[in-house]
C-alpha positions as CSV (number, residue, x, y, z in Angstrom):
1,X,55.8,51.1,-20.7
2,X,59.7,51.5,-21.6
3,X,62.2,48.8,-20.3
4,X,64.0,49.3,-16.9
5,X,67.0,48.1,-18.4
6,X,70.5,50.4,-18.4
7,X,72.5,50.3,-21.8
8,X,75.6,48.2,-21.3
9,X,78.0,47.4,-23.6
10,X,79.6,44.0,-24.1
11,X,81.7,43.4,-21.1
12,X,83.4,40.4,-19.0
13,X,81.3,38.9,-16.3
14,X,83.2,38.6,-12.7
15,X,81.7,35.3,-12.9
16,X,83.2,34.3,-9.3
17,X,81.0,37.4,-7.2
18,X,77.8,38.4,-7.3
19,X,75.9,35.0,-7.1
20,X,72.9,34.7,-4.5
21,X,70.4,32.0,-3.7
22,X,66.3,33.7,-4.5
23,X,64.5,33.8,-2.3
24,X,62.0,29.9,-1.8
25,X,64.9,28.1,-3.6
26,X,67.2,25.9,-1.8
27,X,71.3,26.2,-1.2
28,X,73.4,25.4,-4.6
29,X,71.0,27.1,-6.4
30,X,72.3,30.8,-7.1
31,X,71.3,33.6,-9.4
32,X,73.3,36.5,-11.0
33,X,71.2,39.4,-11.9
34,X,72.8,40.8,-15.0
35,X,70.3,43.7,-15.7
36,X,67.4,45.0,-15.1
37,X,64.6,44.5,-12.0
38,X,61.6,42.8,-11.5
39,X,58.8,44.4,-9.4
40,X,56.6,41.2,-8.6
41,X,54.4,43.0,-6.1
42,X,53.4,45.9,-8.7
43,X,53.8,43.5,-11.8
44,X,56.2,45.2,-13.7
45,X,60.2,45.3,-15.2
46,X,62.1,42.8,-16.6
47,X,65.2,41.3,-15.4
48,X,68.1,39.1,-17.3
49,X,69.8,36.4,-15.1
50,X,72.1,34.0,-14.7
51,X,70.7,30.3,-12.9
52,X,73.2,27.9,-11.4
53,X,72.5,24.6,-10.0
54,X,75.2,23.0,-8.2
55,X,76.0,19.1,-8.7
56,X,73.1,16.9,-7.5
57,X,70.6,20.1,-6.4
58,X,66.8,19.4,-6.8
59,X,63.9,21.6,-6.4
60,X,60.8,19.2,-4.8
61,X,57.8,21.3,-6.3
62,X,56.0,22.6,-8.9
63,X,57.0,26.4,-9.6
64,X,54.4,29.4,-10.8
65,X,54.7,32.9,-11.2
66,X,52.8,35.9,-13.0
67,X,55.6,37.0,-15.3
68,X,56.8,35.7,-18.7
69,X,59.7,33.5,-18.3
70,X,62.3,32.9,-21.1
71,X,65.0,29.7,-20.3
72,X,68.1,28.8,-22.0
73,X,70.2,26.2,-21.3
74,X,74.0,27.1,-21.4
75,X,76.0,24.2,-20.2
76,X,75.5,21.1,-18.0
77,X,72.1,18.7,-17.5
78,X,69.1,19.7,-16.4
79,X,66.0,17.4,-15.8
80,X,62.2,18.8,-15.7
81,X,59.5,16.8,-13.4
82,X,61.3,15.0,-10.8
83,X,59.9,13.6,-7.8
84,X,60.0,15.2,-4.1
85,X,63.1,12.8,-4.2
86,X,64.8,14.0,-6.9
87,X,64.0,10.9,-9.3
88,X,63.1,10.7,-12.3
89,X,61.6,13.3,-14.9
90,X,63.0,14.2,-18.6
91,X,66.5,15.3,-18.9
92,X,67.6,18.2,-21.1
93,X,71.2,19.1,-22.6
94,X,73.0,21.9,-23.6
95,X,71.3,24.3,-26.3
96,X,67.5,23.8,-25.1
97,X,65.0,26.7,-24.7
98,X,61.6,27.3,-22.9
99,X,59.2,30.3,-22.6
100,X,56.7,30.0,-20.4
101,X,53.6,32.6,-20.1
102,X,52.4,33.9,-16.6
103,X,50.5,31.2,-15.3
104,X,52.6,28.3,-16.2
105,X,53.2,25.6,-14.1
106,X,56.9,23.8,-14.2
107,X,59.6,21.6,-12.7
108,X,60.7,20.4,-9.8
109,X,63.8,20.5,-11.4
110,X,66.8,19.3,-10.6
111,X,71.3,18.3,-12.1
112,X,72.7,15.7,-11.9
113,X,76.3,17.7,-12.6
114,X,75.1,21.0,-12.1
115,X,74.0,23.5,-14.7
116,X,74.7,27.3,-15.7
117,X,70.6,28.9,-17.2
118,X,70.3,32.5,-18.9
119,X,66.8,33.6,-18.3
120,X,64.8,36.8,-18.9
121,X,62.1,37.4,-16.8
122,X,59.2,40.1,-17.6
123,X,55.5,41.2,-17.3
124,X,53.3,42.0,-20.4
125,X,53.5,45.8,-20.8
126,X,50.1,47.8,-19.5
């Protein structure tokens, strides 16, 4: 199965458009789609994105979803496992990765300053 990804050369990001909140997540959280789509319903595609979390956002539960997941952390704080209040859990910095298989439970999550993610989302090929 090929990737549904167009060819793109380096380019500057109008980093100031283009930013949504997905769908389930709550305001101050926005994503950039960069390339690609993901077909959740027909389990396919791949997608890369940008994740923003605005100062003091938290997600209250546990997130799961049937594609491969691959997290990096670009700039600000982000802290994994916090409460339905937004306390506690373990707090990550700059320069941290995850990649989490379908399946995969994780978060809440939530930044205390806000944060900038590049993830790359995709199923297993059939």
């Amino acid at each position: 199965m090929a990737i549904n990804k167009e060819h793109k050369e380096f380019h500057a990001l109008d980093m100031s458009s283009g930013w949504e909140t997905p769908t389930g997540y709550p305001a101050g959280i926005q994503q950039k789609i960069l390339s690609g789509a993901l077909d959740e319903t027909n389990k396919r595609g791949s997608r890369s994105r940008l994740l923003r979390f605005a100062p003091g956002v938290y997600t209250t539960k546990p997130f799961v979803h049937e594609y491969w997941e691959e997290v990096y952390l670009v700039s600000g704080d982000l802290t994994v496992g916090n409460d339905e209040q937004g306390k506690g859990g373990e707090s990550f910095a700059p320069n941290t990765y995850a990649s989490r298989p379908p399946g995969a439970w994780h978060g809440p999550f939530k930044s205390e300053k806000g944060c900038l993610l590049f993830e790359i989302h995709y199923f297993d090929p059939a």
